[in-house]
C-alpha positions as a Markdown table, in Angstrom:
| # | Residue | x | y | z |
|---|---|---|---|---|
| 1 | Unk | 124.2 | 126.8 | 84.6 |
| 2 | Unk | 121.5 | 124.3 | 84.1 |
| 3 | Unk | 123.8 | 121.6 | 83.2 |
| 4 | Unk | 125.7 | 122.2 | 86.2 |
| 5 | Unk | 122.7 | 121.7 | 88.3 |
| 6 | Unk | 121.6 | 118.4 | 86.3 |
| 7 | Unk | 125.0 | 117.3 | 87.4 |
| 8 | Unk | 124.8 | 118.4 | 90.4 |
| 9 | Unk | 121.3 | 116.9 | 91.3 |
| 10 | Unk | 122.5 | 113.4 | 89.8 |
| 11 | Unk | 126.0 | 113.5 | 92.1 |
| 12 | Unk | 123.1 | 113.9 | 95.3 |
| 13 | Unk | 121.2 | 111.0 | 93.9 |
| 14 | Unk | 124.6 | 109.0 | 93.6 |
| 15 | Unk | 126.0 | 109.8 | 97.0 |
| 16 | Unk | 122.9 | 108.6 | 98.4 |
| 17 | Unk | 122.8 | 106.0 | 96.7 |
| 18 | Unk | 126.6 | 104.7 | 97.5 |
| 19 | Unk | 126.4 | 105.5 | 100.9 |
| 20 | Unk | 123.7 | 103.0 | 101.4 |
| 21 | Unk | 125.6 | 100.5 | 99.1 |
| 22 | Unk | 128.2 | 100.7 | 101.4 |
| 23 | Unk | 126.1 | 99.9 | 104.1 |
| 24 | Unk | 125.1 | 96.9 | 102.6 |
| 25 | Unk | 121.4 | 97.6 | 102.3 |
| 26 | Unk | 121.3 | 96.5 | 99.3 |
| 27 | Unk | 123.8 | 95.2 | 96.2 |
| 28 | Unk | 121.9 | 97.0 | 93.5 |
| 29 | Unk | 119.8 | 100.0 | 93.3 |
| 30 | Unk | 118.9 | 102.5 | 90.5 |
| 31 | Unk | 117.1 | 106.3 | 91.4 |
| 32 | Unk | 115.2 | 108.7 | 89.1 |
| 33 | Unk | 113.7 | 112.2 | 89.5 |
| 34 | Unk | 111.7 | 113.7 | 87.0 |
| 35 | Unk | 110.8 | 118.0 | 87.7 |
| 36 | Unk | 107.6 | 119.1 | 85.8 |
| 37 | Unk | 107.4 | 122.9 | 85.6 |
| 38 | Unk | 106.2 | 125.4 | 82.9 |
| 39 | Unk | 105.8 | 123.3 | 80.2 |
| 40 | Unk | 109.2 | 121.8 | 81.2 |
| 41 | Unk | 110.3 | 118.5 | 82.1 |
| 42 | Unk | 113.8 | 117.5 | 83.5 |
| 43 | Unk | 114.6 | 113.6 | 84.3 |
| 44 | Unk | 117.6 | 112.7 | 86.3 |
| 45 | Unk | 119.1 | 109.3 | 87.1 |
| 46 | Unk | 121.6 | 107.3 | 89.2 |
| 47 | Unk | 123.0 | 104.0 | 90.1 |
| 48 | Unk | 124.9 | 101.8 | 92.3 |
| 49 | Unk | 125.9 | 98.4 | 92.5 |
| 50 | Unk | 126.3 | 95.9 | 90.1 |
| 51 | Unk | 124.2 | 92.7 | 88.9 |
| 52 | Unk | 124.3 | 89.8 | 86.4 |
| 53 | Unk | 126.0 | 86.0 | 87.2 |
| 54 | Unk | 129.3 | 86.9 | 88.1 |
| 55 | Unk | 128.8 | 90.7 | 89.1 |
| 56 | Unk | 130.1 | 92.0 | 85.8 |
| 57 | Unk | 127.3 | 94.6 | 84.5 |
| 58 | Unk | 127.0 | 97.9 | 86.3 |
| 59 | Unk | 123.6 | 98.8 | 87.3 |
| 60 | Unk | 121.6 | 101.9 | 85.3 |
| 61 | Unk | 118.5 | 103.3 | 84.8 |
| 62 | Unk | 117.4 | 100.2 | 82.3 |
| 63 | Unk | 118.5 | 97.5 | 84.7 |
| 64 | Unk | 115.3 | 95.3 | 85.6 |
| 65 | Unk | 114.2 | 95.0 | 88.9 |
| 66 | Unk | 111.3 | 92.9 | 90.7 |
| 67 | Unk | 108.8 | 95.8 | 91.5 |
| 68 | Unk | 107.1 | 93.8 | 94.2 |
| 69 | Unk | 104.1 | 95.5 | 95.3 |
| 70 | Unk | 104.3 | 98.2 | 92.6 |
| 71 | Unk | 102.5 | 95.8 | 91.0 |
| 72 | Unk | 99.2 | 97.2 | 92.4 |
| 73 | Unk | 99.5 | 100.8 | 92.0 |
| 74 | Unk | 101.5 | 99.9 | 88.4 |
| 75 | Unk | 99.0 | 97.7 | 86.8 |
| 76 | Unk | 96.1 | 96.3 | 88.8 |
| 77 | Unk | 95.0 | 100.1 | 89.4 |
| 78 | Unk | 95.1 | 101.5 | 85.4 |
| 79 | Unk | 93.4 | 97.9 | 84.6 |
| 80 | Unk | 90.2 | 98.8 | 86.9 |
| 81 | Unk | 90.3 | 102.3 | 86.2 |
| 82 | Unk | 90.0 | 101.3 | 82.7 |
| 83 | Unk | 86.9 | 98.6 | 83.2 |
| 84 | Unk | 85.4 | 101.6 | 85.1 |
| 85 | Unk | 85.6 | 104.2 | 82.3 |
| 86 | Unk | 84.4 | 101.2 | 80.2 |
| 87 | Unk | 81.3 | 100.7 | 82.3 |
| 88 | Unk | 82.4 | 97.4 | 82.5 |
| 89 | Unk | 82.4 | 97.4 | 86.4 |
| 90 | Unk | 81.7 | 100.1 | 89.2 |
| 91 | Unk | 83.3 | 101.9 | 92.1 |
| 92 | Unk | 80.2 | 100.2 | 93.8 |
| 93 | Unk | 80.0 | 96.8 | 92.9 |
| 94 | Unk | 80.0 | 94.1 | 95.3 |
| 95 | Unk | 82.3 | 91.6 | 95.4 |
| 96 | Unk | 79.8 | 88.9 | 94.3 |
| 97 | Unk | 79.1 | 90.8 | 91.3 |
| 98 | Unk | 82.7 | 91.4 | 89.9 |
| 99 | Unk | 84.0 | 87.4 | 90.5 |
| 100 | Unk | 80.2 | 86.6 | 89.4 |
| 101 | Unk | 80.5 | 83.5 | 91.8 |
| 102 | Unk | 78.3 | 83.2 | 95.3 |
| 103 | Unk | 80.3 | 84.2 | 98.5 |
| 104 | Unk | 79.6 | 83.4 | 102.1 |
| 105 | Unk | 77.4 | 86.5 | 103.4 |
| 106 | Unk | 80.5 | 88.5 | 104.8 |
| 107 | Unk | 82.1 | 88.6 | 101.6 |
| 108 | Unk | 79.2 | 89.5 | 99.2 |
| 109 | Unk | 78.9 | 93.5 | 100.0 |
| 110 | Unk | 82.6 | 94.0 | 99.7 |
| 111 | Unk | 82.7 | 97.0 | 97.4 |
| 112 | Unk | 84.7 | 97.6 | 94.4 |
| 113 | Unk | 86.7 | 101.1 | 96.0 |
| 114 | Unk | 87.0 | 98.9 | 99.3 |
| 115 | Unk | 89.3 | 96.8 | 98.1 |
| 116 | Unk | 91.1 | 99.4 | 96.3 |
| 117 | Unk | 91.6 | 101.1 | 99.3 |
| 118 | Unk | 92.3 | 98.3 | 101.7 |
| 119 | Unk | 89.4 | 98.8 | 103.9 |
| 120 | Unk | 87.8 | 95.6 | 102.6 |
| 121 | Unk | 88.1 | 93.3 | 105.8 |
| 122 | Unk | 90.3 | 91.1 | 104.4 |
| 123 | Unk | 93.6 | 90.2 | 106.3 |
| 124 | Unk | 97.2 | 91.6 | 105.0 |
| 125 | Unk | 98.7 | 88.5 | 104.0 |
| 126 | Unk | 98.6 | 84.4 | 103.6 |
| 127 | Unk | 101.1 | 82.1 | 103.1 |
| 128 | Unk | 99.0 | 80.1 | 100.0 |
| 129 | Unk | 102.2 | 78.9 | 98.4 |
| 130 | Unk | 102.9 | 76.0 | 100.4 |
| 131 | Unk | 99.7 | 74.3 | 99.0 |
| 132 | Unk | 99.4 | 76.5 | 96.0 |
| 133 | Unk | 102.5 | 75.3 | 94.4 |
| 134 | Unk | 101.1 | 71.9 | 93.9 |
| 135 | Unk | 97.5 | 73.3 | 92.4 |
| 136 | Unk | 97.1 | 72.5 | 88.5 |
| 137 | Unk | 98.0 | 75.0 | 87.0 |
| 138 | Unk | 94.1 | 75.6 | 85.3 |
| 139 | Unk | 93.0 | 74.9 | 89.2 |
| 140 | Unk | 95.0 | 77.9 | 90.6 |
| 141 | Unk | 92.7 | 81.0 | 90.6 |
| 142 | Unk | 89.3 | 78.8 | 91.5 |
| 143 | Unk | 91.4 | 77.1 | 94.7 |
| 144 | Unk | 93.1 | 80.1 | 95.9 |
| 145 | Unk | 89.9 | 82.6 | 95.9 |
| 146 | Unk | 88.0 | 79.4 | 97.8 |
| 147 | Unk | 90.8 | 79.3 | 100.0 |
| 148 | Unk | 91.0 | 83.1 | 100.5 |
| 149 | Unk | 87.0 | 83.4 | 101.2 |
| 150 | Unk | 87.5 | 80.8 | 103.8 |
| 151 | Unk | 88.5 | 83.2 | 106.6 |
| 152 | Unk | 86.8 | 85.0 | 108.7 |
| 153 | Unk | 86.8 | 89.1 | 107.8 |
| 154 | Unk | 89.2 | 90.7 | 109.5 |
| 155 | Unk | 87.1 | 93.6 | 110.4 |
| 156 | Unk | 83.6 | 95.0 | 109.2 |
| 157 | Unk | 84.4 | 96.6 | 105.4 |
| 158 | Unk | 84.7 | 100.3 | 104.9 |
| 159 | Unk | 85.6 | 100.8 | 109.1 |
| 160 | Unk | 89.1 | 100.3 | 109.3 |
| 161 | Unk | 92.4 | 100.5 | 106.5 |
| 162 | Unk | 94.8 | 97.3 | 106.7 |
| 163 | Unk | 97.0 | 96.8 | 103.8 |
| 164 | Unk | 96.0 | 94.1 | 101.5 |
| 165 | Unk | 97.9 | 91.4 | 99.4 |
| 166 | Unk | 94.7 | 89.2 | 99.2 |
| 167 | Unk | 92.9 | 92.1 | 98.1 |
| 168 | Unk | 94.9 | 92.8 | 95.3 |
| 169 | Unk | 94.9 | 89.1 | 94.5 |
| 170 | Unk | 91.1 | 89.3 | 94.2 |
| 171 | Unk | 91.2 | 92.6 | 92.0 |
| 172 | Unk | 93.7 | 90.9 | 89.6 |
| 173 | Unk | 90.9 | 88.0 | 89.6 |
| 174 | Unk | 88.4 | 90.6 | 88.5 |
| 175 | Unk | 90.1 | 92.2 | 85.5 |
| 176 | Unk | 90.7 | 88.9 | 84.3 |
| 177 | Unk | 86.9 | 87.8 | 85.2 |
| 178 | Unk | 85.5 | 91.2 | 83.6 |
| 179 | Unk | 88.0 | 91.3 | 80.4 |
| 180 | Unk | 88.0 | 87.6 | 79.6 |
| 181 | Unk | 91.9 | 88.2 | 79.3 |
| 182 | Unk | 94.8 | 87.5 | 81.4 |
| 183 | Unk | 95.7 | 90.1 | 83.9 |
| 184 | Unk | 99.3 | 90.7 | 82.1 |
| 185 | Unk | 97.6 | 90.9 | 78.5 |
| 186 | Unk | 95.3 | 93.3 | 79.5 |
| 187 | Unk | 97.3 | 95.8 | 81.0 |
| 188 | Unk | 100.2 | 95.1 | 78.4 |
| 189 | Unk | 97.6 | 96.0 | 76.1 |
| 190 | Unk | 96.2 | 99.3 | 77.7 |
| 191 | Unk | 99.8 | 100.8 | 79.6 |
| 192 | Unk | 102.7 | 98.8 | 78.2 |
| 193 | Unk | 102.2 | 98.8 | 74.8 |
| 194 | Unk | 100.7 | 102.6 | 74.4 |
| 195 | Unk | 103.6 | 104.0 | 76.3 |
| 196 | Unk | 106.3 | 102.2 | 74.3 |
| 197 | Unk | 107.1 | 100.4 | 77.6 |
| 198 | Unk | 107.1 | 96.9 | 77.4 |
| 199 | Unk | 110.9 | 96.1 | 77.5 |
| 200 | Unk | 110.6 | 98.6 | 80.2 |
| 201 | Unk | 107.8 | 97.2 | 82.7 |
| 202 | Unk | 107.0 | 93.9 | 82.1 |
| 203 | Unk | 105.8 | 89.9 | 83.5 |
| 204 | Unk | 108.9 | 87.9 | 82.5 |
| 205 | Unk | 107.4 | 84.6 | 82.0 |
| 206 | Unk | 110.6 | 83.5 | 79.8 |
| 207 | Unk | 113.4 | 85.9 | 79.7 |
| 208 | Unk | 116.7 | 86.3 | 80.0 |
| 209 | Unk | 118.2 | 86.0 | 83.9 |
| 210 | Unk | 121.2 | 88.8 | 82.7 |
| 211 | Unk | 118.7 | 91.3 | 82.3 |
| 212 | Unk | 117.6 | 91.2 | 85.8 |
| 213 | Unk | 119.0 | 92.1 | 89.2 |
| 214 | Unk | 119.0 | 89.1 | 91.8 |
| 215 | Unk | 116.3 | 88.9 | 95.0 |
| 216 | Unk | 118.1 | 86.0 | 96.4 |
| 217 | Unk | 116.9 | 82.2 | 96.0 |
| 218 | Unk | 113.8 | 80.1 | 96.0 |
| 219 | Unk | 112.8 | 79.2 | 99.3 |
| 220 | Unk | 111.7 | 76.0 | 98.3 |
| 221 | Unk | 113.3 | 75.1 | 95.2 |
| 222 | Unk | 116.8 | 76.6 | 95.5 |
| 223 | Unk | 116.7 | 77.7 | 92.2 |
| 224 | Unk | 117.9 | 81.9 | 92.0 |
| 225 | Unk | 115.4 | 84.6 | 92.0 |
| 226 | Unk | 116.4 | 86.5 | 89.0 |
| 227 | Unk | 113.6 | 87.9 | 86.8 |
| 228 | Unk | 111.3 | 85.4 | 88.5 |
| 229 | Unk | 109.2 | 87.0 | 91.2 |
| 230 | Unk | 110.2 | 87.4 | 94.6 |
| 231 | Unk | 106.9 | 87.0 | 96.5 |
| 232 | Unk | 105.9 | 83.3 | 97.3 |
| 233 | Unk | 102.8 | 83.3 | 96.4 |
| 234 | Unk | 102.9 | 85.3 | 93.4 |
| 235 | Unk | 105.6 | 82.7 | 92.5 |
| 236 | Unk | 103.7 | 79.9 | 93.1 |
| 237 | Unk | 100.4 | 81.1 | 91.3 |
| 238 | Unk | 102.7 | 81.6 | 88.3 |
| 239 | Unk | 104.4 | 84.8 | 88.6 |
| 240 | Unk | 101.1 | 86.8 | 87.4 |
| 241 | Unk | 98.8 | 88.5 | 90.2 |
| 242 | Unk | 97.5 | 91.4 | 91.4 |
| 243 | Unk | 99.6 | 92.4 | 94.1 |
| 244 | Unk | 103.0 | 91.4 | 92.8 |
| 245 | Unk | 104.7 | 90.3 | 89.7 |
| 246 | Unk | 105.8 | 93.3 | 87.8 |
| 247 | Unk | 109.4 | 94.0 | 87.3 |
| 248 | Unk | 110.8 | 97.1 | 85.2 |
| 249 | Unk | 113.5 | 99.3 | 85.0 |
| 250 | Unk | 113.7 | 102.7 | 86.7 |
| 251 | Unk | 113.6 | 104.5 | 83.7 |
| 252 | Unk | 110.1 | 102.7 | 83.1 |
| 253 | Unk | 108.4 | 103.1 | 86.3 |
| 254 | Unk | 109.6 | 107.1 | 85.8 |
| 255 | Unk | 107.7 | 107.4 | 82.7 |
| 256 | Unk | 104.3 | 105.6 | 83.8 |
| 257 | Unk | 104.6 | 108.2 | 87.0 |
| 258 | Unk | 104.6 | 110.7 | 84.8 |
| 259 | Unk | 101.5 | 109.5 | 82.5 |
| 260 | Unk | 99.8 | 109.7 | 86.0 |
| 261 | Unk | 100.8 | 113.1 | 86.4 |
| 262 | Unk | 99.3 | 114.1 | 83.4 |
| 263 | Unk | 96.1 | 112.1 | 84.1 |
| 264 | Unk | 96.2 | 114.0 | 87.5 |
| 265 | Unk | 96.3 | 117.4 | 86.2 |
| 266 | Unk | 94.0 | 116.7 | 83.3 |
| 267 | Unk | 96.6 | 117.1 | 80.7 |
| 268 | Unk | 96.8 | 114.9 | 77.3 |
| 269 | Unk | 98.0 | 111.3 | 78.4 |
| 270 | Unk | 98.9 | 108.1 | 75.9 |
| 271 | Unk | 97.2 | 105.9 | 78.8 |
| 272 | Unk | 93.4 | 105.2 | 78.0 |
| 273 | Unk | 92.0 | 106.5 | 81.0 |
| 274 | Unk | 90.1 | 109.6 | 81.6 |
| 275 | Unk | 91.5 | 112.3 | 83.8 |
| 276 | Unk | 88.2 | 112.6 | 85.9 |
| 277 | Unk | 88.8 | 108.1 | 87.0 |
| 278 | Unk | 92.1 | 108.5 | 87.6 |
| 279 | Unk | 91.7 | 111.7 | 89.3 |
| 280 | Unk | 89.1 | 110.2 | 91.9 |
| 281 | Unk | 91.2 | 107.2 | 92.5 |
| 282 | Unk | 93.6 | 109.5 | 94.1 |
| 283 | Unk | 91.4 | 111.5 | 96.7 |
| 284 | Unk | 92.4 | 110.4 | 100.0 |
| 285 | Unk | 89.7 | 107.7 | 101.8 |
| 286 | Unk | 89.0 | 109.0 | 105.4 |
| 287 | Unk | 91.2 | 110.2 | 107.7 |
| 288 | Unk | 93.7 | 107.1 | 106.1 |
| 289 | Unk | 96.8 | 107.2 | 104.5 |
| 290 | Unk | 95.3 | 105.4 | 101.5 |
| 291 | Unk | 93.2 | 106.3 | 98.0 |
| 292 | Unk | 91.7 | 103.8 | 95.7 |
| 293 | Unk | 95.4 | 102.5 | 95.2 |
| 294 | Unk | 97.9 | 104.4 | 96.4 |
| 295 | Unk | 99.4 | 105.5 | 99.1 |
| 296 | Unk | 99.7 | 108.9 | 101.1 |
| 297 | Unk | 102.5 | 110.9 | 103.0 |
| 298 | Unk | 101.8 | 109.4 | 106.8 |
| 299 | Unk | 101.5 | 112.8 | 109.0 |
| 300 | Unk | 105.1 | 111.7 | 110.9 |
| 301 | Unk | 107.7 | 109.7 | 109.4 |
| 302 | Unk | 107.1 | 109.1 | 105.9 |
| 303 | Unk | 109.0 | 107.3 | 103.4 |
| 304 | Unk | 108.7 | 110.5 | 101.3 |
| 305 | Unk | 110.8 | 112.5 | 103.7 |
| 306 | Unk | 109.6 | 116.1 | 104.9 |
| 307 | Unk | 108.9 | 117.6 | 102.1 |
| 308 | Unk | 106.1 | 115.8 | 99.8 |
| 309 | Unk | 103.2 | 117.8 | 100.0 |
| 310 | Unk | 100.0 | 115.8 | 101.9 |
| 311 | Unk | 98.4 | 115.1 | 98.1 |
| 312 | Unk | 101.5 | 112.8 | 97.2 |
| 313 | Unk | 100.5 | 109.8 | 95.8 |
| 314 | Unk | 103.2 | 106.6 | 95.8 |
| 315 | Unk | 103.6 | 103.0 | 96.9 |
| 316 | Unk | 106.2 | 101.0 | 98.3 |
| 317 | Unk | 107.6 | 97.3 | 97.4 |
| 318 | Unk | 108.6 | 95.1 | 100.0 |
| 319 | Unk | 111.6 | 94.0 | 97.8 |
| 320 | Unk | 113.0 | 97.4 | 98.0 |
| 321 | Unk | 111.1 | 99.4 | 95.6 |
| 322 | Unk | 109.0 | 103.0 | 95.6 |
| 323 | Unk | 107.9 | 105.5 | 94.1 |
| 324 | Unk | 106.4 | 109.0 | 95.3 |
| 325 | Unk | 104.7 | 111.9 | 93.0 |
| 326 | Unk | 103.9 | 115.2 | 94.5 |
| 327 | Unk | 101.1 | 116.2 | 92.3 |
| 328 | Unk | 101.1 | 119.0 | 93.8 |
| 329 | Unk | 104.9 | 120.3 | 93.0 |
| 330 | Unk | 105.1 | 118.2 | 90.3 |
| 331 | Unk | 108.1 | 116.0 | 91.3 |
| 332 | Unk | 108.5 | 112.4 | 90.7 |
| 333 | Unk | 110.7 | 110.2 | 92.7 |
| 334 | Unk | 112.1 | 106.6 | 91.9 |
| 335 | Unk | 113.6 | 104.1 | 94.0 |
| 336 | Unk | 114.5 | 100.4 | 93.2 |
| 337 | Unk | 116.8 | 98.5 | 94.7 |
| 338 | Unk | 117.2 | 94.6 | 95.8 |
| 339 | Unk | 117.3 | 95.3 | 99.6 |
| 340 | Unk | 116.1 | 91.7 | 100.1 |
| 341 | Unk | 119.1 | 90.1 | 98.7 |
| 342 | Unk | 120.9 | 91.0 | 101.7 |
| 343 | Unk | 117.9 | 90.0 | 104.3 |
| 344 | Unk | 115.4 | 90.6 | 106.6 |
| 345 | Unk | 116.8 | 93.7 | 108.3 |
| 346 | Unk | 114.7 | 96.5 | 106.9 |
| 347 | Unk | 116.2 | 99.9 | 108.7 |
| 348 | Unk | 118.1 | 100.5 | 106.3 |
| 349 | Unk | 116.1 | 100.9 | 103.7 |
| 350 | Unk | 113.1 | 102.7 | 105.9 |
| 351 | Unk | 116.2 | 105.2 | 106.5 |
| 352 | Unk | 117.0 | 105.4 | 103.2 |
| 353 | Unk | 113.6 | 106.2 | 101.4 |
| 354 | Unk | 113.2 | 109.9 | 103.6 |
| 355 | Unk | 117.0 | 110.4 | 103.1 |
| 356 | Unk | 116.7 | 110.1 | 99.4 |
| 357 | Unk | 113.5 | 112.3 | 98.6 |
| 358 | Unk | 114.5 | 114.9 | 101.1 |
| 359 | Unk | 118.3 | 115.2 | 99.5 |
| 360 | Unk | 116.5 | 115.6 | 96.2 |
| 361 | Unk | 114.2 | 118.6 | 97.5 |
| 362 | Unk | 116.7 | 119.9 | 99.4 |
| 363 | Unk | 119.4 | 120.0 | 96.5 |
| 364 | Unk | 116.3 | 121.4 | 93.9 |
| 365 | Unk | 115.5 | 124.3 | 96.1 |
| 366 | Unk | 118.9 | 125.4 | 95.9 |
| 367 | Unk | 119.5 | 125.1 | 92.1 |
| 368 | Unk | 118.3 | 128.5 | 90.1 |
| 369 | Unk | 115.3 | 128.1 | 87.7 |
| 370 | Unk | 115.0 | 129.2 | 84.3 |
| 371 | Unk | 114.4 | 132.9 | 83.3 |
């Protein structure tokens, strides 16, 4: 019986999958679901499309993908939450403190959790690369947090929530600045490398373009975007940041979820962070839809469909890429996908994300649980 539901639940994932394939929303795309529930864990996967130079690999749950802006919730979030539990920095630290540089007045209060939690006054986005690209290389990170201190706040810190590339940049500046290693060694070195992850979720600075699943070309090279990072300035600081750089496989993004479900409930975990951090990173700021780094179930048209319960936490990529936990039914859901490749249409993929997550609870609450 149980194997008939695994197959079952995996033919939902599948159909959903192809039916967006064929809808050219994307030419790729790989889906997990992992159920926690009495000391029992089920993982599920599917796939559609196919990647490599001439098409000729079909895509599965290890194909690499470029996790976008599941770079923040992925690794710039465990790397704080690990300097915190360190007492190397503090939810409360200004700005000034943690980049231990002066700042014009409206930047030195910025708080630690504020720019966690987008609510730091910062704008949403830059376009850097254009100059950036031409910085030397030892120049980069001193230039671009000049350049992004420049501008006027947005809004007063801590009043409003405005998603944040530039604060992400700044956090990825701070492990860096507070570790005295780079962002993707540090992290390798506390996530990667204790979960038996790092061909999994990883920064490709050299690798191998089979492995990866195309985002399209360089905007100002011409050169293809596969396992180099989609974002332009990401790319043009070097491919390593806070806000985007990551790419992994589905089968890898699964498993750190489910570290973070551990972490939540205050089970044993392989990731060096204590339950009590993590758990207080997740408690939701305000009345927003954000925590100190991830995201919340919106009250009306989510991407995790109708069923995630309001203590969800997840994050989206703007190459394609999510993923939702429901800490509260203990369900884990995966999306990756190169939706980006086939342009700058994004209805497809905003229908796609509720589809997928309520075709998964939908098709669970029909299969019959263990005695």
């Amino acid at each position: 019986m149980q194997e008939r539901c695994r197959n079952k639940l995996r033919e939902c994932i599948g159909d959903c999958l192809l039916t967006y394939y064929n809808n050219d929303v994307f030419s790729a795309a790989s889906g997990g679901v992992c159920e926690e529930e009495d000391c029992r864990s089920e993982t599920w996967f599917a796939s559609a499309g196919r990647y490599g130079s001439y098409e000729q690999f079909e895509v599965d749950e290890k194909t690499v993908f470029d996790l976008a802006s599941l770079t923040k919730p992925l690794v710039t979030l465990p790397s704080i939450l690990h300097l915190i539990d360190n007492r190397k920095i503090g939810w409360d630290d200004t700005l000034e403190s943690l980049l231990k540089r002066q700042l014009p007045p409206p930047f030195r209060s910025i708080r630690l959790h504020q720019l966690l939690a987008h609510s730091s006054g910062l704008a949403a986005h830059q376009e850097y690369w254009q100059r950036l690209k031409s910085i030397e290389k030892k120049r980069k990170r001193e230039w671009l947090i000049g350049e992004i201190v420049k501008k006027d706040l947005q809004y007063v810190p801590g009043t409003r929530h405005v998603y944040s590339d530039l604060g992400y940049l700044l956090l990825g500046f701070i492990v860096e600045i507070q570790s005295q290693r780079r962002l993707d060694e540090y992290w390798r070195m506390i996530v990667a490398e204790p979960l038996e992850l790092e061909h999994d979720l990883m920064f490709p600075i050299r690798s191998s373009a089979e492995r990866y699943v195309s985002t399209g070309t360089c905007r100002w090279s011409g050169a293809a975007l596969t396992g180099v990072v989609h974002d332009n300035n990401s790319r043009a600081f070097g491919g390593i940041s806070g806000h985007a750089g990551l790419f992994g496989s589905c089968a890898g993004v699964v498993a750190l979820c489910r570290e973070f479900m551990a972490l939540y409930h205050g089970g044993p975990s392989r990731l060096p962070i204590s339950p009590d951090t993590f758990k207080k990173a997740c408690v939701r700021v305000n009345d927003s839809e954000w925590s100190c780094g991830f995201n919340h179930p919106s009250r009306t048209e989510s991407s995790s469909g109708r069923f995630f319960s309001p203590a969800s936490i997840g994050h989206l990529g703007f190459t394609g890429v999510s993923f939702w936990i429901d800490v509260i039914n203990r369900l884990i859901v995966c999306l990756l996908t190169n939706r980006v490749i086939k342009g700058d249409n994004r209805e497809g993929i905003r229908k796609m994300r509720p589809h997928l997550h309520d075709t998964v609870v939908t098709c669970l609450q029909e299969a019959p649980r263990n005695p």
